[in-house]
C-alpha positions in Angstrom: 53.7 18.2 230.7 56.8 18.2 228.3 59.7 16.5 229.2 63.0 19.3 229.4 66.3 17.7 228.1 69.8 18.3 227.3 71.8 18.1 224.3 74.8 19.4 223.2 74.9 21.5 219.8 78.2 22.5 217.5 77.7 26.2 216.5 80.0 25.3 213.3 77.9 22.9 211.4 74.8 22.0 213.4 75.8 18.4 214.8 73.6 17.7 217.9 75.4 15.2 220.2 74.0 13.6 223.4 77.1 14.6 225.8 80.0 17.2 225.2 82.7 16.0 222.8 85.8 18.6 222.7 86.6 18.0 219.3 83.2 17.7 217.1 83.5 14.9 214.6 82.1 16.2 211.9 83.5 19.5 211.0 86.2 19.4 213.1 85.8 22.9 215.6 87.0 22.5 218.9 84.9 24.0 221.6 82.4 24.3 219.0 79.3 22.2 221.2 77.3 24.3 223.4 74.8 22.6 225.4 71.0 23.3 224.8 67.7 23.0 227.0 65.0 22.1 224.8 62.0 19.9 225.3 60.7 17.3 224.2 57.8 17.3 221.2 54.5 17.0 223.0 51.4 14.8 221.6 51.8 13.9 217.9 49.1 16.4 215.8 46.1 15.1 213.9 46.6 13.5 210.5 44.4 15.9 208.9 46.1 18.8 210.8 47.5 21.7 208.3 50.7 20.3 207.5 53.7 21.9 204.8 54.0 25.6 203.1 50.5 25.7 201.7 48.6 23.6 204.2 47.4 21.4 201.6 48.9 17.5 201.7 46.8 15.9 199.1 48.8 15.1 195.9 47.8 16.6 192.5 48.3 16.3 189.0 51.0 18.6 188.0 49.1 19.2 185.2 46.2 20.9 187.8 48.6 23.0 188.8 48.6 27.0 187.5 51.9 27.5 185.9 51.1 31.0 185.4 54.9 32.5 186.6 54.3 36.2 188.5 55.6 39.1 187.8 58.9 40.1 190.0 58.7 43.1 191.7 61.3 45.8 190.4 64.5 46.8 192.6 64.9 50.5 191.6 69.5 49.6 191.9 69.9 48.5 189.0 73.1 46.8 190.2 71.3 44.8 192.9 68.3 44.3 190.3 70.4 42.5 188.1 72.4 40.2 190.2 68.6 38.9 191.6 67.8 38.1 188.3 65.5 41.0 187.2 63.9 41.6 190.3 62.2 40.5 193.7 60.0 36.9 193.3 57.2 37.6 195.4 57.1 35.4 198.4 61.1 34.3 198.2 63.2 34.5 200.9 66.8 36.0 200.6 69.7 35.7 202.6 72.3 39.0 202.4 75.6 37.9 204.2 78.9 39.7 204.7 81.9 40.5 206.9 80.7 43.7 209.8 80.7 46.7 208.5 80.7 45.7 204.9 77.8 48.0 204.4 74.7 45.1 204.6 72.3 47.1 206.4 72.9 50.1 204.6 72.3 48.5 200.8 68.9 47.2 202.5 68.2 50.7 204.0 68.8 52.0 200.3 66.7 49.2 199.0 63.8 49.8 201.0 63.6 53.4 200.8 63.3 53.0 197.4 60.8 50.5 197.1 58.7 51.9 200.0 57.2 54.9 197.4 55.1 51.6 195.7 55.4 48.9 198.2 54.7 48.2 202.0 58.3 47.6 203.7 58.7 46.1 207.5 62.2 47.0 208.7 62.7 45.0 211.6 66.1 45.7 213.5 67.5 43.8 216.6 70.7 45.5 216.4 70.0 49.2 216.3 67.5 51.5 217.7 65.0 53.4 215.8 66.5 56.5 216.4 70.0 55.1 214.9 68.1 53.9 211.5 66.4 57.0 211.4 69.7 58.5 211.6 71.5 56.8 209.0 68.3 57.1 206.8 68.5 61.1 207.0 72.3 60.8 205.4 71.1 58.5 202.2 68.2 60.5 201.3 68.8 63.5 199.5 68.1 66.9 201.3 65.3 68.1 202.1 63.8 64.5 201.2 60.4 63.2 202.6 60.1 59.7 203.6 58.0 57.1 202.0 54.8 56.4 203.6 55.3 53.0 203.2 58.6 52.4 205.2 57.6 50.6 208.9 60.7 50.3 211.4 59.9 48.1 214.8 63.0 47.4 217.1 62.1 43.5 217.7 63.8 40.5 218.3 61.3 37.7 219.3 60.0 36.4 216.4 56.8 35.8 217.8 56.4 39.5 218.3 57.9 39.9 214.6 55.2 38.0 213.4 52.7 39.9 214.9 53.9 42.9 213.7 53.9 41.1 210.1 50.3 40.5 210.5 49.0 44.0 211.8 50.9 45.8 209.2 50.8 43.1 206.1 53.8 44.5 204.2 55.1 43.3 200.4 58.7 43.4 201.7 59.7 42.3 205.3 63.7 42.4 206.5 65.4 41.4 209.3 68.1 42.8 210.1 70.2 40.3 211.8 69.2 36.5 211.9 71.9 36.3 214.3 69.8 38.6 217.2 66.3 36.7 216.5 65.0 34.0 218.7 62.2 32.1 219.7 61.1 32.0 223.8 59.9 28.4 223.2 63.9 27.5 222.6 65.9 27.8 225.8 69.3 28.4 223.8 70.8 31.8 223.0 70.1 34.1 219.9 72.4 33.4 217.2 72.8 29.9 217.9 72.0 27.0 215.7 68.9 26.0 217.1 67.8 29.5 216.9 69.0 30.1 213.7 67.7 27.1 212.1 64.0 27.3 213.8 63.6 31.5 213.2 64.7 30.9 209.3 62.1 28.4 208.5 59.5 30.1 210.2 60.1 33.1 208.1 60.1 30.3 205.0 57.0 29.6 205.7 55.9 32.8 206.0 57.3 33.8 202.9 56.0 30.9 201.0 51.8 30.9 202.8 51.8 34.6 202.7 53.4 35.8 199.5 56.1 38.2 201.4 59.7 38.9 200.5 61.9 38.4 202.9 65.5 39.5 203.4 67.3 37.9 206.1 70.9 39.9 206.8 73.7 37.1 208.4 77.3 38.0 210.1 80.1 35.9 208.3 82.8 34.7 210.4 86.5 35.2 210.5 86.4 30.9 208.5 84.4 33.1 205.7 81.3 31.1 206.0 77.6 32.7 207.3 77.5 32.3 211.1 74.4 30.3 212.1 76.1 28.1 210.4 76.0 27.1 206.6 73.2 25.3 207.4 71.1 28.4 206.8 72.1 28.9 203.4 70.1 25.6 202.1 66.9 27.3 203.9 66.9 30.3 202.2 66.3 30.5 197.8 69.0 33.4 197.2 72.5 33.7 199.0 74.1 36.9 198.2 77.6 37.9 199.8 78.4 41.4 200.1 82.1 41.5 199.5 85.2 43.6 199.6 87.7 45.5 201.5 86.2 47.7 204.0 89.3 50.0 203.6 88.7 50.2 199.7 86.2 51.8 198.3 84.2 49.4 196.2 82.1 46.6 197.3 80.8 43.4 195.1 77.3 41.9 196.0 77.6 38.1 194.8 75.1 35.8 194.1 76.2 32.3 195.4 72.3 30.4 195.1 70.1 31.7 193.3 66.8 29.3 192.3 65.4 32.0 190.5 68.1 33.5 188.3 71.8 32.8 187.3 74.4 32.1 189.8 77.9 33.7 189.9 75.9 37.2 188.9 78.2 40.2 190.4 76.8 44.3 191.0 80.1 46.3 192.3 79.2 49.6 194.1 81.5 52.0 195.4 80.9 53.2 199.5 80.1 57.0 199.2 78.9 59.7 202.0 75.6 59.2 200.7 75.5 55.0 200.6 76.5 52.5 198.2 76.8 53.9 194.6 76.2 51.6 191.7 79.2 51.3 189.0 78.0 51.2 185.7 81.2 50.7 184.3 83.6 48.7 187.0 86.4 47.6 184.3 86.5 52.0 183.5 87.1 52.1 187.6 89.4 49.6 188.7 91.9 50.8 185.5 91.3 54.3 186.7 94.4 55.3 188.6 96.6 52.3 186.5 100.2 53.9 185.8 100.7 53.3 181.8 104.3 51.0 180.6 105.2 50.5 184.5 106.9 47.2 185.4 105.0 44.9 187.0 101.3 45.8 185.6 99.3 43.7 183.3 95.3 43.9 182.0 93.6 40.3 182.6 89.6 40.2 181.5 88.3 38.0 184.0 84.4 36.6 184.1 82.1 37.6 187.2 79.0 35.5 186.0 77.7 37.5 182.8 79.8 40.3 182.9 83.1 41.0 181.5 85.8 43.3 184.2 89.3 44.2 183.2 91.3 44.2 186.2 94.8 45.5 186.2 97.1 42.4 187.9 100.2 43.9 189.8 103.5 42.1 190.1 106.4 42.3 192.2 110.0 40.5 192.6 112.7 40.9 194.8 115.3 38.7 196.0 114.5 37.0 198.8 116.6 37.9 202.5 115.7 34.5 203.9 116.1 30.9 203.2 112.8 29.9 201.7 111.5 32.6 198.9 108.0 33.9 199.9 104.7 33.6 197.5 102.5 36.2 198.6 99.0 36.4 196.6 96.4 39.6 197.1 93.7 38.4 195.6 94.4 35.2 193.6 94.8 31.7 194.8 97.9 30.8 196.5 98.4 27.6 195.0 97.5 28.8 191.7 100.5 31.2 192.1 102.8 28.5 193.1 102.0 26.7 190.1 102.6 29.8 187.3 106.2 30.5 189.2 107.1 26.9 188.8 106.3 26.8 184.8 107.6 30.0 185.0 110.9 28.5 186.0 110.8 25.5 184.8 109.4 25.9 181.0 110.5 30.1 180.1 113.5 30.1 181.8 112.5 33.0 184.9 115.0 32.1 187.9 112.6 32.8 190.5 113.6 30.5 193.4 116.1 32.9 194.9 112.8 35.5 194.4 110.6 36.6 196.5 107.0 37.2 194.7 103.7 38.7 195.7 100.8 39.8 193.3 98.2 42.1 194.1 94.4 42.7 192.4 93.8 46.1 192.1 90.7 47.4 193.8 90.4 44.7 196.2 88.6 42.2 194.5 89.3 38.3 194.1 89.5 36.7 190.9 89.3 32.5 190.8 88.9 31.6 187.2 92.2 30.2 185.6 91.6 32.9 182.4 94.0 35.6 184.4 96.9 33.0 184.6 98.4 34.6 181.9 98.4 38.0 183.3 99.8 37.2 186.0 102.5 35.1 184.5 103.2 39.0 181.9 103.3 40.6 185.6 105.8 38.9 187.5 108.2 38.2 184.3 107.7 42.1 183.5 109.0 42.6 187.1 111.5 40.1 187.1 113.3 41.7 183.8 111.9 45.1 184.4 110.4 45.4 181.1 106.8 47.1 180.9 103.8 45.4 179.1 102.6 47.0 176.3 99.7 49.0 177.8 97.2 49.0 175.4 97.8 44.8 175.0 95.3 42.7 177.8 96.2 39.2 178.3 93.9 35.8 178.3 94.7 32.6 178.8 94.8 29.6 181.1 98.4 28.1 181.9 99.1 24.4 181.4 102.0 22.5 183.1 103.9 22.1 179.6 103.6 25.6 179.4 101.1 25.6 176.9 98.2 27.6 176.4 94.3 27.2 176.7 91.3 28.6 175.6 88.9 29.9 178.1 85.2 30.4 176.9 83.2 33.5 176.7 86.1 35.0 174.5 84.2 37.4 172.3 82.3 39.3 175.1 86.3 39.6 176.7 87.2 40.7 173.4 84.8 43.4 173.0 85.0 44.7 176.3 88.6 45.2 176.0 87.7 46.9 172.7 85.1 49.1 174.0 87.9 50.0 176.7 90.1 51.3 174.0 93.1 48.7 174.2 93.8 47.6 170.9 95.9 44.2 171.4 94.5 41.2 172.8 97.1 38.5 173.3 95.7 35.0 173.8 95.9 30.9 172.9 96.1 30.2 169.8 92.7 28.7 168.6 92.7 25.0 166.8 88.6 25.0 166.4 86.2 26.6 164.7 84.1 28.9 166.9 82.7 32.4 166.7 85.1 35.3 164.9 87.3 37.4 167.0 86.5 41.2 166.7 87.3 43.1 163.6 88.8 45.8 164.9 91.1 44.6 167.6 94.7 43.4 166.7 94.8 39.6 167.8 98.4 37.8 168.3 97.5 34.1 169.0 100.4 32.1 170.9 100.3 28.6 171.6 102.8 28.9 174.9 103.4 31.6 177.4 107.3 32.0 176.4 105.8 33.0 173.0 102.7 35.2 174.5 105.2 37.0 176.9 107.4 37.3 174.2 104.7 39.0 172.3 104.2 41.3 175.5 107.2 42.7 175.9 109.4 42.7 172.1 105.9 43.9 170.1 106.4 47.2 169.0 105.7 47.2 165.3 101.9 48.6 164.5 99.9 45.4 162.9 97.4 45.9 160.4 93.4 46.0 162.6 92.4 42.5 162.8 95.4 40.3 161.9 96.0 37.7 163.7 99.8 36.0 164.7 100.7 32.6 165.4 
């Protein structure tokens, strides 16, 4: 008979620890380690048992191998289409993360409704009752709608039961809807917790990978922003996609953060309607929709999310401070990366902003990390500072050195044209000292090599340049 035994388990990064440590040592948590009954592996299994994904252990020649890649199955969202990489890879498994309420299990109600028409789907919900999925599938369909035939719902949260399920009904498409509420009887610990976590996900793996089913697994983030379960799930998995964004605003951003089978970095913004998650075609078009034109404060950065150009209008605000120590308070960039543009901002143009108290806000609730918007928000808080609009058709490029100079980011001719295709008809960014590809033809270019002369080029430009010259 097995042998039951104790061990202590952090629910933060997965550390297993023979006797309970306040503090755990490697990530850090307090009160993190939760002890665990498990027992103890019985007799070791025949050599020539079944062993791996395929149940084949042999080696062979990689040339033996079919190479023969399969055909993915099409996603009928575009948006969510393109941020897997063109589609579903049969048998790949795919974690969907995000904050509660986000709007997870609704994009995978959407999803499977309208793959069901062509492909057997196995909703499998621990969370809600049938009733309540039924409910919320009657509001995304259109009226008087039928339902797929090939849409299965189940209630479930042993995975042993799950699996059963999976075998009666042999669907294309299987998700469970949360990883968190899953569990196996064999384990003596509580759903959601490491062990739990970590056995359920590779089982599914493994039924993923033997039995050619897709598999979308939803997670819960935490408050620390990282998939609760912990992290550790994410290297199970082939995809990680994070749905993101305010749950008071409107639109939401589904992220690819792993992808083995496509790009990473890939973003598909929707916007939360009565009727589900809406794709936006056109998300630059959106987030400039309700922009106030020549108000201090406002500048147009175009920012990379993977592929895909998005102008995003950068907000700005100074006022002098009532305490002792001036306040930097960021919506939406990095804070550090703020302190940095006041200080050249001080230091190298001349923009007394100790006394000042700054905070800059993203429109539309999304984040931007890459250093290309540096520049806008340098034109923002100096156009607040001296109360001096931006020129509004002018957007603004450019990475911010500590001299105060000027760099280059890549991907500048798809930024280009998609401020062109916009209609804004000045681009002000670094001045370029290598050959590369030409800038767009009809698009007024000024070229500074430091910010005092690109905000100077913001604020005094008010002659009309002939289309396509370029200033140093």
């Amino acid at each position: 008979m097995a042998k039951t035994i104790s061990r202590f388990v952090c629910q933060q990064c997965g550390r297993v620890s023979a006797s309970y440590m306040g503090k755990c040592p490697q990530c850090g948590s307090f009160s993190s380690m939760v002890e665990e009954i498990v027992q103890e592996a019985g007799p070791a299994k025949s050599p020539n048992a079944a062993r791996g994904l395929t149940g084949r252990t042999s080696p062979r020649k990689i040339g033996d191998i079919g190479g023969d890649s399969e055909e993915r199955i099409p996603v009928p969202i575009g948006e969510f289409s393109r941020v897997l990489g063109g589609g579903i890879v049969p048998g790949s498994i795919v974690l969907v993360g995000g904050d509660p309420g986000i709007g997870k299990s609704t994009l995978m109600l959407q999803m499977t409704l309208a793959m069901a028409g062509s492909k057997r789907v196995l909703y499998v919900s621990g969370e809600e009752s049938e009733r309540q999925i039924k409910m919320r599938a009657d509001r995304l369909m259109e009226k008087n709608g039928n339902f797929p035939d090939g849409l299965f719902l189940v209630t479930e949260t042993n995975l042993q039961t799950i699996l059963e399920h999976v075998r009666e009904v042999r669907p294309d498409l299987l998700i469970i809807d949360s990883i968190q509420t899953v569990y196996l009887p064999e384990l003596e610990s509580s759903a959601g917790s490491v062990s739990q976590v970590r056995e359920c996900s590779s089982q599914l793996r493994e039924l993923a990978k033997s039995q050619n089913v897709s598999v979308f697994i939803i997670g819960h983030v935490t408050k620390e922003g990282a998939i609760a379960g912990p992290r550790v799930l994410e290297h199970i998995v082939d995809t990680v996609l994070y749905l993101e964004g305010d749950r008071f605003q409107a639109y939401r951003l589904l992220r690819s953060v792993k992808n083995r089978f496509g790009a990473t970095a890939e973003v598909g913004v929707f916007e939360m309607r009565e009727k589900g998650l809406v794709e936006v075609p056109n998300p630059s078009e959106a987030f400039l929709a309700e922009r106030m034109v020549n108000a201090p404060g406002s500048a147009i950065a175009v920012t990379m999310e993977g592929t895909r150009p998005l102008l995003v209008e950068l907000q700005g605000l100074t006022s002098p401070t009532q305490f002792g120590n001036a306040r930097r308070t960021p919506n939406g960039v990095d804070y550090n990366r703020l302190l940095m543009i006041a200080a050249v901002l001080t230091r190298r143009v001349g923009v007394k902003l100790v006394e000042q108290d700054i905070f800059v806000n993203v429109v539309g609730g999304i984040k931007i990390d890459e250093p290309a918007a540096d520049l806008a928000i340098a034109a923002a808080i100096t156009s607040s500072m001296r109360d001096l609009p931006v020129r509004a058709d002018a957007v603004l490029i450019g990475e911010i050195g500590l001299a105060g100079e000027l760099r280059l980011p890549g991907q500048m001719p798809v930024r280009l044209r998609e401020a062109q295709k916009l209609g804004f008809k000045i681009a002000i960014v670094p001045k370029r000292l290598r050959k590369a590809e030409p800038w767009p033809d009809n698009l007024q270019i000024i070229e500074a090599r430091s910010v005092h002369d690109a905000l100077d080029a913001a604020f005094a430009i008010q002659r009309e340049l002939p289309k396509g010259r370029k200033v140093a």
